[in-house]
N, C-alpha and C positions, 0 to 999 in steps of 0.2 A: 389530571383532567380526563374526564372519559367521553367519549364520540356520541356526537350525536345519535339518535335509531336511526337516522339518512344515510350512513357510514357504518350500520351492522348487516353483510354481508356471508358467504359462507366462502371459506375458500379452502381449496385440495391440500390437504396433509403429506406435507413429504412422507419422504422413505426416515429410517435410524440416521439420528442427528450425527453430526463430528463431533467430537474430543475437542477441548482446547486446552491449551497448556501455558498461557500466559496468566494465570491466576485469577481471571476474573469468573464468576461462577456462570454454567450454560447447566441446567438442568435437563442434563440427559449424560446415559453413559457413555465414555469412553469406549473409543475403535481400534480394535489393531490396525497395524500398519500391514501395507500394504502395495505389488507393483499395482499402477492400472489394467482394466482390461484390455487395452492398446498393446501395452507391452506385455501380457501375459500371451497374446495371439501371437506376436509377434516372434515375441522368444518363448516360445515351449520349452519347459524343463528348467528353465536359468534360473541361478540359485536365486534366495532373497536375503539380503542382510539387515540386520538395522543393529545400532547400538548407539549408546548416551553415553556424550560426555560433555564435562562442564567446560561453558563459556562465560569471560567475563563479557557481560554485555555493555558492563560500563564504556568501555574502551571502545565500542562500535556506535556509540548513539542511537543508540534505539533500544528503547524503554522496553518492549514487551519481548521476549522470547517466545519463537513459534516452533511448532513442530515440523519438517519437514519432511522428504523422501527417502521410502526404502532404496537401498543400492539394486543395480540391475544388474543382471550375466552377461555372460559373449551372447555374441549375434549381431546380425547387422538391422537398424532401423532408419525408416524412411519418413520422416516429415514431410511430406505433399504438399503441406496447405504452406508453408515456407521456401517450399524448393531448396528444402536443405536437408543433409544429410549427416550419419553418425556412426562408425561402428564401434561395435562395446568390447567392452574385454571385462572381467573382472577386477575389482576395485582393488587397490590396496588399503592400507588403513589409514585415517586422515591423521596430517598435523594440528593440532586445537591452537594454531595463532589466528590472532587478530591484524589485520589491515590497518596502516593509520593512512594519512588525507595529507597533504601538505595543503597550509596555508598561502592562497595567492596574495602578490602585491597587489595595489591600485593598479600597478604600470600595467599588468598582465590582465585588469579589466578593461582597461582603457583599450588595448591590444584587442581583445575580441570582440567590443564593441563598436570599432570606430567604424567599420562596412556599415553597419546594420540601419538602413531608415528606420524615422520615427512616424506617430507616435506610437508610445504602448499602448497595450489595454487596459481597462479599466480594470483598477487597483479591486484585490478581493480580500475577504479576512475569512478565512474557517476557522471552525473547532470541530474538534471530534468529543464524541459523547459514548463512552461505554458503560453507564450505568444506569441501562433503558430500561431494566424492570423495576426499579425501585421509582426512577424519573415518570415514568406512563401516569401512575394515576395519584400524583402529589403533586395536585393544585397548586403547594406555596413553591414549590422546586422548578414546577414550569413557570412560574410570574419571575422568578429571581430570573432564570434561564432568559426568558424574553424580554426581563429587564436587563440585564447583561449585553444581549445580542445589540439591543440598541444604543448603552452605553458606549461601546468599544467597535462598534461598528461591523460584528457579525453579517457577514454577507452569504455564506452554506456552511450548514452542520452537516455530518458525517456521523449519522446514528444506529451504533449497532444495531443491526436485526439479525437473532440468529435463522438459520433453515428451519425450524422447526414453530416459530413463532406467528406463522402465519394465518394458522386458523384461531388458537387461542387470544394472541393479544390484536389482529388486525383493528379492531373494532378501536381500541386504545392509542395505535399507531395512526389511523385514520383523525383523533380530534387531536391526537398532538402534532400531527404536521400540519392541521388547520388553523391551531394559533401562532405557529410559526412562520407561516406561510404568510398570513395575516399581518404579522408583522416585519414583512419583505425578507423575509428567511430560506432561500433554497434548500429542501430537503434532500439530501443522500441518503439510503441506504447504504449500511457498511457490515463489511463481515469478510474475516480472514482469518484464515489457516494454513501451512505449507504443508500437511498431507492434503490440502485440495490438490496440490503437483499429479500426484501419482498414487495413493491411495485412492484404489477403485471406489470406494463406499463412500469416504469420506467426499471428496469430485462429486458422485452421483447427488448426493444429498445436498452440495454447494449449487448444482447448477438447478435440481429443483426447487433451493431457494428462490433462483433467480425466473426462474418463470411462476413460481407463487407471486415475486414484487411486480411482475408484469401484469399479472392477474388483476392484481388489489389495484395498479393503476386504473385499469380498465373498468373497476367497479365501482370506484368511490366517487364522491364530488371531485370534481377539479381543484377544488380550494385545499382538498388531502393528499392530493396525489406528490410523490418522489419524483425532483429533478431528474436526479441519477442515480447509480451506483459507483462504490466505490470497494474494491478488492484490495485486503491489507496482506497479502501473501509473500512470503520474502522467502529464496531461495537458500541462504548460508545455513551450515552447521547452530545449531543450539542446545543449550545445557538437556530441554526435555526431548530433543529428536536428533539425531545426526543424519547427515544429509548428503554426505559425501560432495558438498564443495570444494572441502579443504580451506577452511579459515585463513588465512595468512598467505597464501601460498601465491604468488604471482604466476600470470601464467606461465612464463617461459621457465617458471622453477616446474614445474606440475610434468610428472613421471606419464608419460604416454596411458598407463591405466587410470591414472588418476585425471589425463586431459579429458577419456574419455567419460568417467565418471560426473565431471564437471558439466563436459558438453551435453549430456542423459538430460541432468536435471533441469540447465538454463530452455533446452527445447521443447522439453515437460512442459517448464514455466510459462514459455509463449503463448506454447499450444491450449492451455485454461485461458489466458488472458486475450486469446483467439477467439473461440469458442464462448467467451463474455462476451465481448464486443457486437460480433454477430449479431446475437440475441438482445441485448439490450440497445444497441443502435439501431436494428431492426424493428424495435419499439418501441419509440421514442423517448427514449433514455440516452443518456450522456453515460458515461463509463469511463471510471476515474481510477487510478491505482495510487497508495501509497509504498514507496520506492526508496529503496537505501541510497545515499548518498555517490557511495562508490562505485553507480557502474559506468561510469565513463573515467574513470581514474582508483583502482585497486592498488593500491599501494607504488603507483607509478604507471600502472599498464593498465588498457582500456580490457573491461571482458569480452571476450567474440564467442562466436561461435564458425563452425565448420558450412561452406557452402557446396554444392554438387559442381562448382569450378574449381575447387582447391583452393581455395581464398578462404578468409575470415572473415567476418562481418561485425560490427559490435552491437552486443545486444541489446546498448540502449537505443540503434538508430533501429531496433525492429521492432520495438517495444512502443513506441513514441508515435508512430501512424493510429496505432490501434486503440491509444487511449483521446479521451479530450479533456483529460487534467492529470498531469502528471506532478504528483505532490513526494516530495522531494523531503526525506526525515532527515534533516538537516540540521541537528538537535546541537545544540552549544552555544553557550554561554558568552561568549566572543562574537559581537555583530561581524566580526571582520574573516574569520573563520567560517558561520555560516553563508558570507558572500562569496566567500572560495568554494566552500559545498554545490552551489547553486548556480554560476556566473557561467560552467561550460557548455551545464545542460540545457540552462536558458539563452544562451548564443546561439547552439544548435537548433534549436526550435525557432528561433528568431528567423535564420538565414536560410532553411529549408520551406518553410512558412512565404517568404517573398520569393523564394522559386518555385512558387504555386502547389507544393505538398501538403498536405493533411499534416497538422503538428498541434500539439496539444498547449494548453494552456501550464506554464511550467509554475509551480508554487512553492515555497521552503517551510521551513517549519520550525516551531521550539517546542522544548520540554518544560513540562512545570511538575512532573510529578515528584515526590518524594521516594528516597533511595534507590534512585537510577546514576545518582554521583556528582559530585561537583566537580563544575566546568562542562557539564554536560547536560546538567538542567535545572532550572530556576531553582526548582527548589531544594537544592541541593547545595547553590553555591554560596557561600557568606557574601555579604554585601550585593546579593539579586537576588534576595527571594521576595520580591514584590510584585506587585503588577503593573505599578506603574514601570517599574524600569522595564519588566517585559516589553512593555506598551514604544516605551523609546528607544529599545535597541530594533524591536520592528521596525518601528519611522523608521532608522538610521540604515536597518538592511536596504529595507523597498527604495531611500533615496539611492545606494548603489546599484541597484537592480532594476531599477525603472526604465535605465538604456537599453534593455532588451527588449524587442515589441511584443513577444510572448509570457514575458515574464508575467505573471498573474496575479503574484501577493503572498501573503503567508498565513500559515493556519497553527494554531494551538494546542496541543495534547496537554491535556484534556477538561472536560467541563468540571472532573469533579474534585482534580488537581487542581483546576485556578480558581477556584471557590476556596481552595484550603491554602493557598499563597494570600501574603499580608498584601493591605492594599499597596 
C-alpha cells in the first residue's frame, strides 16, 4: 500500500549504509570492519584484528547470525557514562563453543516468584517483520498482515527499517504504519548489526538512522508515526564475524586476555545501547532491544563486567534501566525450556521495578523459521510445525510467566516464517 501525498515528506540521507550478514538482502554495499572512533582515540596505534569462524547457531537459538567487533590492543579505556572501567591487553584466539541454558523446575519458579506482588501487565504479542521491501507496497500482503495481527492478537510489530531507507521509502513506511496503526498495531522500527558495537562507519550510519526515524516522527501524521524502536544487536562470536567473546567459555574459564577481550565488547555494547536510549527517549520513543537468552545464566555463570571499585556488575542489571522492552530470543520448542529462558530475567525486573527502578517490560519469544533446527524452532520440529500449536504452547508459557509483574508477553520470529508454517 503506498502513503498518502499528506505523508510525502523529504528527509536527510544518511552517511554509507552497513553490511549485513544474516542473509536477508539490504541493498547497499558491504563495510569493512572496524575499531570505533572512541577506541581509535583512545588507543592510538593498537593493532585490529578480525577473523571468521563457524558457528553452529542451531545450538544457541537464535536464527540470524550477526556480525560483530573487531578485536582491540593494550591500553587502558574509560567508560564515563557507566563509571566503569577496562584495561585491554591483546586478545588471544577464541574457543568456537557454544553455551547451553539449563532447564528450570516449577519449584524454582515458584522460588523466584513468590516475593513479587501482583498484578501483571497487560499481556502483549509482537512479531518481527523483515521482509519490508517486498511487504511496503503489496496491498494483498499488508491486508493478510492486518488480517493476521487481528486473528492472533498482534499487539507491536517490529519492522525492519534499514539506515538508509529513509528518504527513498519514508513515503511507503508512512501509509503502512497507518494501517497498522489503524488497526490498534504499535509500530517499531527495527534494525541490527553487531558491527554497530565498534565499527566506526557502520555506528555512524546506525545512529543516523535513528535520528532519520526521529525526523519522520516529527513529520508525518500522527496516525504514521513509530511507537519505538528496537536494536537487534548481539555481542557473541558468529560464523560471518568473530567477535572475541569467546563462545563457550564461562567466565571464570576466560584467560585474563581473553577477560579483557570480552569485557571491550559487552562495554562497547552498552555504550550503543546508551547512546539509543538517550536519543530516542529523548524523543518520544520507547527503545526496545532484542536480547539472547543467556545473560543472566552463560552456561552457569552470570556475565559482568568490571566496575572502578573492583567488583563486577552483570550486564543484564545495566542493560535493563536503559531499555523499556527487553525481548528476550528465547527460541525452543519446549514451552517449559523457554519458561527457564525467561522466569530469571523477568523476576528481576519484577522486584527492581517495586523498589521504585526504571525496569523494562520483559518479553520471550519463539522461532518459526525454517532451517534454524529442531527443538529450536517451529518449523523445524516434527509434530510443531503449526500455528496453532505455536499459538498453545504461548498460552502455556504466558500462564507460567504471568507471576511476574513485568513480565510482558511473547513475540514471533517472523511474519514471513509464520505465513509459511501450516495452520
Amino acid at each position: 500500500m503506498h502513503a498518502t501525498a499528506a505523508h510525502a515528506t523529504h528527509y536527510r540521507r544518511p552517511r554509507r549504509p552497513p553490511k549485513r550478514s544474516d542473509g536477508r538482502t539490504l541493498e547497499t554495499p558491504s563495510l569493512p570492519t572496524r575499531r570505533s572512533k572512541n577506541m581509535q582515540r583512545l588507543m592510538p596505534g593498537a593493532a585490529e584484528t578480525c577473523s571468521a569462524s563457524y558457528q553452529d547457531e542451531q545450538k544457541r537459538a537464535c536464527s540470524r547470525p550477526h556480525p560483530a567487533a573487531a578485536a582491540v590492543g593494550a591500553g587502558a579505556v574509560f567508560f564515563t557514562h557507566y563509571n566503569l572501567y577496562i584495561m585491554l591487553s591483546e586478545p588471544s584466539q577464541p574457543t568456537p563453543l557454544i553455551p547451553s541454558h539449563p532447564v528450570l523446575s516449577n519449584t524454582s519458579l515458584s522460588k523466584a516468584s513468590k516475593n513479587i506482588a501482583r498484578p501483571a501487565m497487560q499481556i502483549q504479542r509482537g512479531m518481527w517483520v523483515w521482509n519490508t521491501a517486498q511487504l511496503l507496497t503489496n496491498t494483498s500482503q499488508i491486508d493478510s498482515l492486518v488480517a493476521t495481527a487481528g486473528n492472533i492478537s498482534i499487539t507491536d510489530l517490529y519492522l525492519y527499517v534499514a539506515p538508509t531507507w529513509w528518504d527513498d521509502k519514508g513515503s511507503d513506511i508512512a501509509g503502512f504504519n497507518s494501517r497498522l496503526n489503524a488497526a490498534g498495531v504499535r509500530m517499531w522500527a527495527l534494525d541490527g548489526d553487531a558491527a554497530y558495537i565498534d565499527d566506526a562507519t557502520a555506528q555512524g550510519n546506525y545512529l543516523s538512522g535513528l535520528h532519520d526515524l526521529v525526523q519522520f516522527n516529527q513529520q508525518v501524521d500522527a496516525d504514521a508515526r513509530f511507537f519505538g524502536f528496537q536494536a537487534d544487536i548481539e555481542p557473541q562470536d558468529t560464523a560471518a564475524h568473530e567477535t572475541y567473546f569467546y563462545n563457550g567459555i564461562v567466565e571464570s574459564d576466560l584467560t585474563p586476555n581473553q577477560t579483557n577481550s570480552r569485557d571491550t565488547l559487552l562495554l562497547q555494547w552498552l555504550d550503543i545501547f546508551n547512546q539509543s536510549s538517550t536519543l530516542l527517549r529523548g524523543n518520544g520513543l520507547q527503545f526496545g532491544a532484542a536480547l539472547p537468552f543467556w545473560l543472566d545464566n552463560y552456561d552457569g555463570e552470570p556475565l559482568t563486567v568490571p566496575t572502578t571499585d573492583g567488583n563486577r556488575t552483570g550486564i543484564m542489571d545495566l542493560i535493563m534501566p536503559v531499555v523499556d522492552e527487553y525481548v528476550i530470543m528465547s527460541y525452543n520448542t519446549h514451552p517449559e525450556s523457554v519458561v527457564s529462558f525467561v522466569q530469571a530475567q523477568a523476576a528481576y525486573a519484577s522486584e527492581h521495578s517495586q523498589q521504585g527502578e526504571r525496569m523494562p517490560r520483559v518479553l520471550g519469544g519463539v522461532e518459526t523459521e525454517q532451517g534454524v533446527g529442531a527443538g529450536v524452532s517451529y518449523g523445524d520440529t516434527p509434530g510443531k510445525q503449526s500455528r496453532t500449536v505455536v499459538l498453545s504452547d504461548i498460552a502455556e508459557i504466558e500462564a507460567n510467566l504471568t507471576v511476574f509483574p513485568s513480565f510482558g508477553g511473547m513475540a514471533i520470529h517472523h511474519w514471513s516464517a509464520w505465513e509459511a508454517l501450516g495452520p
